[in-house]
C-alpha positions, 0 to 999 in steps of 0.5 A: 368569886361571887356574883356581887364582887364580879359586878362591882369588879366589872363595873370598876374596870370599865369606869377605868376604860373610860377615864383612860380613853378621852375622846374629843368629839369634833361636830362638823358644820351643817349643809356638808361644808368644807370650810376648814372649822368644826361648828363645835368641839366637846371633850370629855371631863377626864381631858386636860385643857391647855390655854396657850397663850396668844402668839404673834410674828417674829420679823420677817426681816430684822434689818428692815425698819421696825414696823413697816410692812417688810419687817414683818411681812404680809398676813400671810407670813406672819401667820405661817410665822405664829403657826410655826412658833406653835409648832415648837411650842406645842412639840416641848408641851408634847401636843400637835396641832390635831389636839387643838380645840378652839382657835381665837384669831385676831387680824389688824386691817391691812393697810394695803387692803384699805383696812381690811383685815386679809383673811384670805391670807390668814386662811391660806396659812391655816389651811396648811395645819388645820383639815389636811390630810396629815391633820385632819382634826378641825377646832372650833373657831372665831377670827376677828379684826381688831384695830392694833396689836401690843407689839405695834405696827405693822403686826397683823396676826396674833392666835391663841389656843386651847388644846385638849389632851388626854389625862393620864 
C-alpha cells in the first residue's frame, strides 16, 4: 500500500473512532463545591439529544380528596414521584439518569412553607439520583417557583429533561 492511501486509510479510521466514541464533558462548579449540579455540560455533535417532556406526580393517595395536600403529598414525595416515573421512562428509552444533561425544575410555593417553594425538599429527592456514588454524572440545572401547575392544586413538582446518548 502507498503511502497516500495509508494516510487517507488512516485518517478515515480515526474520523470513525471518533464519531463512535461521543463524549459528554460535565464542568464542575468553580471553588470545589459539592453542591450536586455541573456549571455547564457539552456534548459532542455526533451525540443524540432527547427532550423529555416535563413529568409531574402520581397521587400519593388516590382516595384522599383531589387537590389537597394528602393526595399528592409533600415536595419531597412528589419529586421522588416524578423521579421514579423518569425512571420507567428513561429505562423503555434505553437512557439512565447518568445520561441526563440538563434539568429545568419548576416548584409551586408550599402552602405550608407560607409560599415558598421547598427546595430542600426537592434537593432531598434529587440527591437520590444525580451525584451518588452509583450515579455519579451531574446535569446542568436551573430550579424555579412558579405560581401553579396545569394538573391544579396541590401539585408542586413538574421536571423536564434533556438527555444525551451516544449515536450509533
Amino acid at each position: 500500500m502507498n503511502l497516500k492511501k495509508t494516510l487517507v486509510l488512516s485518517a478515515a479510521l480515526l474520523s470513525f473512532a471518533q464519531l463512535s466514541s461521543a463524549e459528554v464533558t460535565r464542568h464542575p462548579l468553580p471553588n470545589n463545591s459539592t453542591f450536586p449540579i455541573a456549571r455547564a455540560v457539552e456534548v459532542t455533535a455526533d451525540t443524540t439529544l432527547i427532550y423529555h417532556s416535563g413529568q409531574v406526580p402520581a397521587a400519593a393517595k388516590p382516595d384522599a380528596e383531589k387537590g389537597s395536600r394528602e393526595y399528592y403529598g409533600d415536595t419531597y414525595t412528589q419529586a421522588m414521584s416524578v423521579f421514579g416515573k423518569f425512571e420507567q421512562s428513561l429505562a423503555d428509552l434505553g437512557l439512565g439518569f447518568g445520561d441526563a444533561v440538563k434539568l429545568t425544575v419548576f416548584l409551586v410555593g408550599d402552602p405550608e412553607m407560607d409560599g415558598k417553594m421547598d427546595f430542600q425538599g426537592f434537593m432531598k429527592a434529587y440527591t437520590q439520583f444525580f451525584g451518588t456514588k452509583e450515579q455519579p454524572n451531574l446535569p446542568a440545572r436551573s430550579a424555579i417557583q412558579i405560581a401553579g401547575l396545569a394538573g391544579g392544586p396541590g401539585m408542586l413538582v413538574e421536571i423536564e429533561m434533556v438527555l444525551a446518548k451516544p449515536s450509533k
